[in-house]
C-alpha positions, 0 to 999 in steps of 0.5 A, spaced: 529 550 489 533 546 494 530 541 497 532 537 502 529 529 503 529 526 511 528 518 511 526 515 516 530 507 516 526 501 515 520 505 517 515 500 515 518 496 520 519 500 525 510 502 524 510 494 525 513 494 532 518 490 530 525 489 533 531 490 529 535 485 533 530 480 530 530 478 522 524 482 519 520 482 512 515 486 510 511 484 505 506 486 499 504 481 494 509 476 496 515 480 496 520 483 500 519 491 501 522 493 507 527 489 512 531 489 518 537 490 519 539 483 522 535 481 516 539 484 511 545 481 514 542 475 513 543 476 506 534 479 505 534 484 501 528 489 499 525 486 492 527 478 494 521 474 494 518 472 500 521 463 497 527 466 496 528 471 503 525 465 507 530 461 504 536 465 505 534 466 513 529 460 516 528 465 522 525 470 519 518 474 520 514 475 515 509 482 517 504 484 511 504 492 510 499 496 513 500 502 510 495 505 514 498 503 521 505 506 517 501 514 517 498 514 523 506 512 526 509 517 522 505 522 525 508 523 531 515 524 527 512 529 523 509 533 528 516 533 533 520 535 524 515 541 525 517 543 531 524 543 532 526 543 524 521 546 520 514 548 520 512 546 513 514 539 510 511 535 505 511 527 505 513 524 500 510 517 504 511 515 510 518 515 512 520 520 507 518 527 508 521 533 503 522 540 505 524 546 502 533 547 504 533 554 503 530 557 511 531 551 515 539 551 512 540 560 513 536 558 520 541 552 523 547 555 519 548 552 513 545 545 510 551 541 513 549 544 520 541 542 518 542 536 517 546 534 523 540 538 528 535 533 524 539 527 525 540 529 532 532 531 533 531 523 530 536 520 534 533 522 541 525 519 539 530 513 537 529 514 529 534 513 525 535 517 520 538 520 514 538 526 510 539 528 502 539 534 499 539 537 492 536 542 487 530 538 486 526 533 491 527 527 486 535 528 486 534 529 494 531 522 494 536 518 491 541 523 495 538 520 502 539 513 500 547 514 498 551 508 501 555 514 505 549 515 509 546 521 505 549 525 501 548 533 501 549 535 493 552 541 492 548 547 488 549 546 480 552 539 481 545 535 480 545 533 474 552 530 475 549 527 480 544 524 477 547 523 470 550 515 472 543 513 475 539 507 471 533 511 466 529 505 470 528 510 477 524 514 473 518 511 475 516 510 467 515 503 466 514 504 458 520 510 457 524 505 462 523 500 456 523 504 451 529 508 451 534 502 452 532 499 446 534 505 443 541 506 447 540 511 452 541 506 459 543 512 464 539 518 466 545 523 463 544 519 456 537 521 456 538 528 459 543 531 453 538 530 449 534 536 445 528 538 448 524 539 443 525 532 441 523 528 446 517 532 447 516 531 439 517 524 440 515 521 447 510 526 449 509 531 455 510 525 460 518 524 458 519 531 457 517 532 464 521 525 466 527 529 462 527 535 467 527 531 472 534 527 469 537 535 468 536 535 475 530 540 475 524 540 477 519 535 473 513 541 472 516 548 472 514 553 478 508 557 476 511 564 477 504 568 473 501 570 480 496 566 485 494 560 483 486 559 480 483 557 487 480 549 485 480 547 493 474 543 494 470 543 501 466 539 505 461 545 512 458 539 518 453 542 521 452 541 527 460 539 527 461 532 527 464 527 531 464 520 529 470 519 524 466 514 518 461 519 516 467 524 514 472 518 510 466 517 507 464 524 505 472 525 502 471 520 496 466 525 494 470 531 495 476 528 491 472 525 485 469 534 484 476 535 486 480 531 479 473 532 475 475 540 477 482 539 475 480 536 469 476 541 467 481 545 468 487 541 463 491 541 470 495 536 475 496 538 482 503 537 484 502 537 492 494 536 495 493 539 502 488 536 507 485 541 512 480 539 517 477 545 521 474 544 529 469 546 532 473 549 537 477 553 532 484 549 531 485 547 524 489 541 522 493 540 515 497 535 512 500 536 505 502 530 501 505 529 494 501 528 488 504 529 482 497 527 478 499 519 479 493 518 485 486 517 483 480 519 486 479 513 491 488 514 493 485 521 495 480 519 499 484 513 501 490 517 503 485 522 507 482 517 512 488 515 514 490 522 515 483 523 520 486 516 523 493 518 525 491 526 528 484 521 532 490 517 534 495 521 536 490 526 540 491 532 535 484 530 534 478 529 539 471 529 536 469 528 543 471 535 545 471 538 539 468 535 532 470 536 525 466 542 521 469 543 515 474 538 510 477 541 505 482 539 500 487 544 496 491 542 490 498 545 491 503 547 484 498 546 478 501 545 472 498 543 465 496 536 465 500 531 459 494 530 455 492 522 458 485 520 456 483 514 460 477 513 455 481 513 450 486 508 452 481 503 456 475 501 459 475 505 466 476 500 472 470 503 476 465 508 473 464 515 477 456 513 478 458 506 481 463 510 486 457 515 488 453 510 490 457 506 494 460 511 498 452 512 499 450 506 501 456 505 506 455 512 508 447 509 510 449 501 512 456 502 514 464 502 511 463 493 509 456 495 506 459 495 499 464 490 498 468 488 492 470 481 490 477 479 489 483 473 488 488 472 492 494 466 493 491 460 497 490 453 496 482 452 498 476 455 494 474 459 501 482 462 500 482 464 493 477 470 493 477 475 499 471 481 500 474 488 500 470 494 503 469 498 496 474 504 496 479 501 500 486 497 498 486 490 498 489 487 505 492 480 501 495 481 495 495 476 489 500 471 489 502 468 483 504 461 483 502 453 483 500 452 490 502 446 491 496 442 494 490 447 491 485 444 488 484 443 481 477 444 477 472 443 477 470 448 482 466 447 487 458 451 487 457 453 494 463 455 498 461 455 506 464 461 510 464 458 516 465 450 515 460 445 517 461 441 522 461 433 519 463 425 521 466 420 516 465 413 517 468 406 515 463 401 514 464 399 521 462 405 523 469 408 526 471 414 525 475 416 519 482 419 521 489 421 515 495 419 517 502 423 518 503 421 511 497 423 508 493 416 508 485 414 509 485 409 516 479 406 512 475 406 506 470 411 507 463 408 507 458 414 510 458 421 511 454 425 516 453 433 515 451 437 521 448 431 525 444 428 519 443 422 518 449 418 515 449 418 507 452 412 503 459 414 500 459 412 492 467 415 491 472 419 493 479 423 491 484 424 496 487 426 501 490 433 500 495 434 506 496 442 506 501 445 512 502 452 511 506 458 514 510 451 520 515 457 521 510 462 523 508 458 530 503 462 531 500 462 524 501 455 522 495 450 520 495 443 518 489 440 514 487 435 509 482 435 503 478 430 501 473 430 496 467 425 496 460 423 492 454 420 496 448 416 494 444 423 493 447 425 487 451 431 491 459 432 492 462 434 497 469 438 499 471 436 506 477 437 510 480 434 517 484 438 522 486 437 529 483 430 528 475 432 526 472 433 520 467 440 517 464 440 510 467 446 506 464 446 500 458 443 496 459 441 489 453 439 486 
């Protein structure tokens, strides 16, 4: 099967409504994963850490990634692909969409001319974009990203192609460790292996990852007929017009949906997302899947699907609402044998996920909340609430932080700071210079108005000045930790020239 791959540039970026004339970094756990082309001529590259990239370029933007935002921008582009090129194509993520070669190709007058009309079609909504096609979609992906802007592999060449590339595109970090020790450093080295070896030895993840090295498609086609139907649905009635309820309802589906595919010994290669209306339109949206995603990235995956059609007018419950959700896994294959049970305790029980879906569907999305670390120097900083099910907006950053806080760690930590007055023994104000000096010994500290209390001790200050380059982002402060006559401790902070408590220790 030829597939030919379509890659929006720098899509990240241009969701995030960033100039490329501008140096731009789109980050995701304090790396560089997308970036303008201004910032890679100032020497930004895709990987950098986010020290590193700043270095490099002390004018560049820092955005966080918003993969939602990234599909409902993309879904635009794929409607204008569906009307001008083909009318079905699977995406791969946002910016990257896959399509079968073989109709489009006869249609426009050969590859090379299906090609040219897409960069064309792009080019007029001002998206630049590139093309690869190969004999299966892996192999197009790599295609599209040739340093030749694109590159369309001749049949039969694929595995050719593909025969100098690192074992480590494979997308298996174990096999990626494991086949250098052994000497085999190239996907040709891997691929001239005997088959019936590598599954002895690896398994039936590698002999499908050895597939994919030969240039064929990782999971044979099913040629025994019509595939067993393991669709799940989801009847509204009356229809309904408010899109939370449905979200939610979608964690459901997906987790009846993986339990039937287990049952079955069974992984789906492709996953459609259906959504009927009361006035009779359908919408659909397919999505690759591979096996890799979990119940909860498919339902994750389903609600930014909903908000993308609600934004882009295809959706509109106030006119017609939704009466039906279904999901259909598309190009079953057997499952490689993997048993979570048997490897590791689960992350998130199947009880436990019922009934937070349950409880937000009665209380709201944020009536379910898990408790995370992440990077930062206050205690208030470290742990983040994430509504349950979706994906982390902050991600956890390793590193010293400079200025955090050492142990012990406070007790009570306020979510909105206390308002406080610390006083010298004249009972002035106490303020901190720019070089992170006390004017005067602290005396007596006043929480919320309340009567002053004697201060026995104290530690401190610690200046903390983050994000400077960012105008709109930085913040300047400084901690101080001080013991009062009643027996309590507390963590305060100064900022702007006022004083708030924002931590209790005891």
């Amino acid at each position: 099967m030829r597939a030919l791959v379509i890659w929006a540039m720098d899509w990240p970026v241009v969701a995030a409504g960033a100039d490329h004339d501008e140096p731009v970094a789109i980050i995701t756990r304090e790396r560089v994963m997308a970036c303008s082309k201004e910032a890679r001529r100032r020497g930004v590259k895709r990987g950098m850490r986010v020290r590193q990239a700043s270095g490099r370029c002390p004018q560049l933007k820092l955005l966080d990634r918003d993969p939602e935002g990234e599909v409902r921008g993309f879904e635009p582009v794929l409607r204008l692909l569906e009307k001008r090129i083909a009318p079905h194509m699977e995406v791969l993520r946002p910016g990257l969409v896959a399509l079968p070669a073989r109709g489009p190709a006869r249609y426009f007058g050969g590859e090379s001319a299906l090609a040219e009309q897409i960069t064309t079609v792009l080019t007029e909504a001002g998206i630049e974009a590139r093309t690869g096609a190969a004999d299966s979609v892996f192999a197009a992906a790599l295609a599209v990203r040739a340093p030749q802007a694109g590159q369309l592999v001749p049949v039969g060449r694929t595995a050719a192609f593909l025969a100098p590339y690192p074992v480590g595109v494979l997308g298996r970090p174990r096999l990626s460790q494991l086949l250098p020790r052994l000497g085999i450093t190239t996907l040709g080295a891997f691929a001239a292996l005997h088959g019936e070896r590598v599954l002895a030895r690896f398994g039936q993840d590698a002999a499908a990852a050895q597939r994919t090295a030969q240039g064929l498609e990782a999971r044979p086609l099913n040629v025994s007929g019509a595939e067993p139907d393991y669709s799940v649905t989801r009847a509204f009635e009356p229809a309904e017009d408010n899109l939370e309820p449905v979200a939610f309802i979608a964690k459901a589906l997906a987790e009846q949906l993986h339990a039937g595919l287990a049952r079955a010994s069974a992984v789906a290669a492709r996953l459609q997302v259906e959504v009927a209306l009361a006035n009779g339109l359908r919408l659909s949206r397919l999505w690759r899947h591979e096996g890799r995603l979990s119940a909860l990235a498919v339902a994750e995956r389903v609600r930014w699907q909903i908000a993308a059609w609600a934004e882009t007018g295809q959706l509109d419950t106030a006119a017609a609402g939704i009466t039906a959700l279904r999901l259909v896994p598309e190009g079953l294959s057997a499952a490689t044998g993997r048993q979570p049970l048997l490897f590791g305790p689960r992350i998130a029980p199947q009880e436990l996920e019922h009934t937070a879906g349950q409880l937000q569907a009665m209380l709201g999305h944020r009536a379910v909340v898990r408790q995370e670390l992440a990077g930062g120097r206050g205690p208030g900083e470290r742990v983040v609430a994430i509504p349950y099910g979706d994906a982390r907006s902050r991600p956890w950053v390793e590193g010293t932080w400079p200025g955090r806080l050492p142990a012990p760690h406070p007790a009570v930590v306020y979510p909105t700071p206390r308002p406080a007055d610390l006083l010298a023994a004249d009972g002035s104000p106490v303020s901190v210079s720019g070089r992170a000096l006390l004017s005067r010994p602290p005396a007596a500290l006043s929480v919320d108005g309340a009567g002053p209390v004697a201060v026995t001790g104290w530690s401190g200050p610690w200046p903390v000045l983050e994000d400077w380059w960012i105008p709109a982002r930085a913040r300047r402060l400084a901690r101080l930790q001080v013991v009062c006559a009643d027996g309590r401790a507390w963590l305060l902070h100064i900022r702007d020239g006022r004083w708030a408590v924002e931590a209790l220790y005891g």
